[in-house]
C-alpha positions as CSV (number, residue, x, y, z in Angstrom):
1,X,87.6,101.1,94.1
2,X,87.9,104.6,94.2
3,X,91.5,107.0,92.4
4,X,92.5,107.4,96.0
5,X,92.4,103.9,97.3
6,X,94.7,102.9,94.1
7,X,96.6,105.5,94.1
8,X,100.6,105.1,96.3
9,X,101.0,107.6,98.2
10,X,103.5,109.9,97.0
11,X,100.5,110.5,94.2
12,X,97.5,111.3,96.9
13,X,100.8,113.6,98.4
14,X,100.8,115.2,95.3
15,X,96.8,115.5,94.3
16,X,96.9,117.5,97.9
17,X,99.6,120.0,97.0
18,X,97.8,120.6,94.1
19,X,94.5,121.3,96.3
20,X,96.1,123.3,98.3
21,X,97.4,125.3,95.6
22,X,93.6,125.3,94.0
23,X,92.6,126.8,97.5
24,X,95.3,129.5,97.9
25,X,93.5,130.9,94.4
26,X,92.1,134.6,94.8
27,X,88.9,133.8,92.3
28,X,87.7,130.1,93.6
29,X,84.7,130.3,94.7
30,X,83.0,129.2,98.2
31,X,81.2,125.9,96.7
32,X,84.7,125.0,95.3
33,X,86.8,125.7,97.6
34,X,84.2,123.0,100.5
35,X,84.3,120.6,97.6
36,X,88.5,121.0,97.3
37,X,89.0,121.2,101.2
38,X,86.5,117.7,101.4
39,X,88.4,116.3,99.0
40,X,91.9,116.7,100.7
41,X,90.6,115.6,104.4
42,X,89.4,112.3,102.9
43,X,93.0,112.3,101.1
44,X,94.9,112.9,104.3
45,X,92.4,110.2,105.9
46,X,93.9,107.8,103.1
47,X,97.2,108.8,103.5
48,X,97.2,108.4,107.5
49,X,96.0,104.7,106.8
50,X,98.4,104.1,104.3
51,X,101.6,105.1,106.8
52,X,99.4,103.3,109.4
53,X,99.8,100.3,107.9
54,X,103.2,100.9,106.7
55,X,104.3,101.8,110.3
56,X,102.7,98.2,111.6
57,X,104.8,96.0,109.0
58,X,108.0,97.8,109.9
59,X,110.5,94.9,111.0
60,X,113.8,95.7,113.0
61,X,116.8,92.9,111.9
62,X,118.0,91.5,114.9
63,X,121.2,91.1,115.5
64,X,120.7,86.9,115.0
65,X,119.2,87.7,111.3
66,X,115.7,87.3,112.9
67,X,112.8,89.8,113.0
68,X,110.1,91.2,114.8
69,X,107.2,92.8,114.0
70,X,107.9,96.6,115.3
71,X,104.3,96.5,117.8
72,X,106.0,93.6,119.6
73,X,109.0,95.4,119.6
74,X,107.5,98.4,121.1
75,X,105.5,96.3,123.9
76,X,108.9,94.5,124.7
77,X,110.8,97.8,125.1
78,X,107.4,98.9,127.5
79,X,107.9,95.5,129.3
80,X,111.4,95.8,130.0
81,X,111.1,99.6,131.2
């Protein structure tokens, strides 16, 4: 597995600042800067997954004490409208 797949996402957050930083250097040169900018769209790939699946296991307390996973919550609300 590769450093980005185990890595939580506050750290792939951080390796991208850092890229960005790398990139917003005066004396980087051209095949660095591709390799840098690859790097951070496959990052920002990872991280977009990562809240993906965070955003799909959100659950909403009801006011009963149960819970629902937020999709059905959202196609509910859709239902209802």
């Amino acid at each position: 597995m590769s450093e980005q797949n185990t890595a939580t996402l506050e750290e792939n957050f951080e390796k991208i600042e850092e890229l960005i930083a790398a990139l917003e250097r005066s004396d980087i040169s051209i095949e660095d800067a591709f390799q840098k900018y690859s790097e951070g769209v496959n990052l920002l790939r990872v991280c977009d997954e990562s809240i993906d699946k965070v955003e799909k296991k959100v659950l909403k307390l009801m006011e009963d004490g149960s819970t629902e996973e937020f999709a059905d919550l959202e196609k509910d609300k859709h239902l209802s409208e």
